[in-house]
N, C-alpha and C positions, 0 to 999 in steps of 0.2 A: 759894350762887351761885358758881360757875366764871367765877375774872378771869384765868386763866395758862395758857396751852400750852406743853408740852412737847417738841420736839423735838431729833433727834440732830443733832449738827453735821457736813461736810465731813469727810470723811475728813483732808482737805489742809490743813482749817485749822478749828479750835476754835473761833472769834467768826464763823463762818459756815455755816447752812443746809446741810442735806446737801441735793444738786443735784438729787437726785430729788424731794425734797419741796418746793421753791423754790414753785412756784406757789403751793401752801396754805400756805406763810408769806406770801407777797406778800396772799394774800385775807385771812389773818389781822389783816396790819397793816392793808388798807384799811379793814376792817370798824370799826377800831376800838377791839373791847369789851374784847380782850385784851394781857394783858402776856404776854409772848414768854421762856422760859429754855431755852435752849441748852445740851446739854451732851458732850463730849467722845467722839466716834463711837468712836475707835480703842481709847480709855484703857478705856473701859467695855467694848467686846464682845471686845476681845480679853485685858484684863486684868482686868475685874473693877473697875476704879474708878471712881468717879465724880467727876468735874468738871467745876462749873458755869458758865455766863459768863452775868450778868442775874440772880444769885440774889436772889431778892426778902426785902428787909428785916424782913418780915411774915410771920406764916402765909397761909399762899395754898392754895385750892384750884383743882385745874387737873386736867386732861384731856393724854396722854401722844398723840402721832402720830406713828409710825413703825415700827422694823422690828419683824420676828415676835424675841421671845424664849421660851425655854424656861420652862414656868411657876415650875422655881424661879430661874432668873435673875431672872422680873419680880417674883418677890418680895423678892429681895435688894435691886432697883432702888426698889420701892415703899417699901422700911423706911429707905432710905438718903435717895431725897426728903424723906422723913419726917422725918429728922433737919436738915436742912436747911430745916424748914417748907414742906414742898411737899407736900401729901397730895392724892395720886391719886383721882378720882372712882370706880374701879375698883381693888375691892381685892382682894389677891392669889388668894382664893376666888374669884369673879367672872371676874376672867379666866381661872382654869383652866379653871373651867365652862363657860365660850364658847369657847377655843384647843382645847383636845383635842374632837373629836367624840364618840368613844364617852360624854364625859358632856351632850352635848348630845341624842345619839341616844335616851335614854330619854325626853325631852320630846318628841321630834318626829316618834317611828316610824312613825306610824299615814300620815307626808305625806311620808315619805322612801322612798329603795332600804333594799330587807334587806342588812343587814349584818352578819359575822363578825368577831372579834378573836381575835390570836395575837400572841405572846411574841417580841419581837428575836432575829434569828441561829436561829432554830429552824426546821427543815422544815415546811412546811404541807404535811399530806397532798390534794394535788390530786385523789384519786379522790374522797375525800369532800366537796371544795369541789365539785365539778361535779355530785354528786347535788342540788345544794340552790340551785347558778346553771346555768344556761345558757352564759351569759356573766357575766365580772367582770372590776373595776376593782379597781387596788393601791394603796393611799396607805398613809404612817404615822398615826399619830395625828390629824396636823396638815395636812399635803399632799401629794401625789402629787407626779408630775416630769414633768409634761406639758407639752410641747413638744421633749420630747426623742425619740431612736429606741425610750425603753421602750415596749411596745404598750398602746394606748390603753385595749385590754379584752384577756382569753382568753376562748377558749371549749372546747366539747368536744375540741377537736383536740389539745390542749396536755398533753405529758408529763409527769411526773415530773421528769426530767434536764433538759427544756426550760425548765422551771419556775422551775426549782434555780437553774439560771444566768442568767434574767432579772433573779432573788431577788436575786443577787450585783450586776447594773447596779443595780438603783433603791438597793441599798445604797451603792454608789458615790458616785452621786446625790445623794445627802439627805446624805451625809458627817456633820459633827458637828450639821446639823439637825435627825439623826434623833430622833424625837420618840418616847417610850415604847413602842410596838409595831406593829403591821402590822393595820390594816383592808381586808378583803377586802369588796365592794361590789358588790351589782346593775348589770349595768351597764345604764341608760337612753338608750334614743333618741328625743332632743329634734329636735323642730316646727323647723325653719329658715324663716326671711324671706331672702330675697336672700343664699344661704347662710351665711348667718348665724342662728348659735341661737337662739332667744327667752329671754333671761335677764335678771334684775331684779335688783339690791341692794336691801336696805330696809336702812336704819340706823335703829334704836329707840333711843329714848336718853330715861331717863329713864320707862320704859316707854309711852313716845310713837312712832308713827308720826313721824321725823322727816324721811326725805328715802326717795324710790323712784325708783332708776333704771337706764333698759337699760344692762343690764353685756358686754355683750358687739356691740357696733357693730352690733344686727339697725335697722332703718328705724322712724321714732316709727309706723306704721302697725301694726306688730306687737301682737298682743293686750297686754292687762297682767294680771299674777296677779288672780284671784279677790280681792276685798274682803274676803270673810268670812275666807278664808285667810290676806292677810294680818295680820288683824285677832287673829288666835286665836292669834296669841304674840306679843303685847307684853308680857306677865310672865315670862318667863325669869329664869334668877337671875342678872341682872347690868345693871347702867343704864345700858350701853353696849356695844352687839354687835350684829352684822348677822348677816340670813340671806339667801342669796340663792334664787331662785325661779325654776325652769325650766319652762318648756311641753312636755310629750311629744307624739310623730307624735299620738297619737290626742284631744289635744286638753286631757286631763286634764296639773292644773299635779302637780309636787313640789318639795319642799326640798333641793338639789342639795347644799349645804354652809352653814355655819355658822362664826361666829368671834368675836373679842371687836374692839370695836370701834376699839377704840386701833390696830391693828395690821391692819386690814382697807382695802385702798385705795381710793380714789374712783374712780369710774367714768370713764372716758373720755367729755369731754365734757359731765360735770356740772358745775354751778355751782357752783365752789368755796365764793363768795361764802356763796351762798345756805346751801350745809351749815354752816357755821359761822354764821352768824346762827342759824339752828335749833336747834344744838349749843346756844349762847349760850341761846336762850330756854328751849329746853326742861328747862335745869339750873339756872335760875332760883330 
């Protein structure tokens, strides 16, 4: 049974809610079920420590909400709760396996874009990326940098020295985010409602179906993923991660991304409430 959430605090102040996550604490306390521990935004991501406010008196197990860390960060984070009687419903295996894609990609190939892997800081030969895309998408491990001027895809146009120095922006980018290496990606075009994508979160939890919702502001009239699809991966190795699920122009869905679910946000517009009562029962 899961009685405790986990979140980071304020940057500005330790015994309060980081401000981006305030709603899911406010739904957290309505709901109830849980006890709330806090702990120390700045001390921890930029130094490596951790301090708690609300440390529970007891062994507690409890479920982690907020930012993305590095897998061995969240493992330092998990051995440390630990000592403290706070053991994570997600352990440090688990969410490696959901945070990095390349080890989610072997579960999910047959429903995803084809995808290549290369080494940090190394040249990608682009003649041979374009024998085998058309077009592609850049991320590291973990994310891309999308919303910025990096381009959203390449395609045949694109040089070698064009490449090189894009290479260098998204390194910029991702800064000390940078996650283990450079995945290279199909790039897909997705079905739009009232320009807007058709995309889905599903958060599994506990290998349950626990909440499905449009992640990207398309109208409730927009198809929803295939049932059987999303049905044929609730045993992933971990009891807490989402996938999300896009519609292509031609009508067939795919697996657009993957994550572990600590660290994967709510959708815009979803029921706070309602995800944490789910979370609550389905870890029962």
């Amino acid at each position: 049974m899961v009685n405790t959430i986990v979140f980071p605090s304020s940057f500005f102040d330790i015994y309060k809610v980081d401000e981006d996550l305030q709603e899911e604490y406010n739904a957290v306390m309505e709901t109830g079920l849980f006890d709330v521990v806090i702990f120390g935004y700045e001390k921890w991501f930029d130094e490596g420590k951790l301090i708690l406010t609300g440390a529970p008196s007891r062994q507690v197990t409890a479920v982690y909400r907020g930012w993305m860390m590095k897998p061995e960060q969240y493992e330092q984070f998990y051995n440390q709760l630990r000592a403290h009687g706070i053991c994570l419903v997600t352990e440090p295996e688990a969410y490696t396996a959901m945070h990095v894609f390349p080890n989610v990609y072997k579960f999910v190939a047959k429903d995803t874009a084809k995808m290549q892997i290369f080494p940090l800081h190394k040249e990608i030969n682009i003649t041979e990326v374009k024998k085998e895309f058309s077009r592609f998408m850049v991320k590291d491990y973990v994310k891309s940098v999308k919303g910025t001027e990096f381009p959203r895809y390449f395609d045949h146009f694109i040089e070698q020295d064009a490449f090189n120095q894009w290479m260098e922006v998204f390194y910029q980018y991702r800064g000390n985010l940078l996650t283990e290496g450079i995945c290279i990606k199909e790039f897909l075009d997705l079905k739009q409602y009232e320009d807007k994508t058709n995309e889905y979160r599903v958060f599994y939890i506990n290998h349950e179906i626990a909440t499905i919702s449009r992640n990207s502001g398309q109208p409730p009239t927009a198809a929803m993923p295939p049932k059987e699809l999303v049905e044929k991966y609730c045993n992933l190795p971990s009891v807490f991660y989402t996938i999300d699920f896009a519609e292509l122009d031609n009508g067939t869905w795919r697996i657009i991304e993957a994550g572990d679910g600590s660290v994967s946000g709510l959708s815009e517009g979803q029921d706070y409430g309602a995800f944490f009562r789910a979370l609550y029962q389905c870890l029962l």
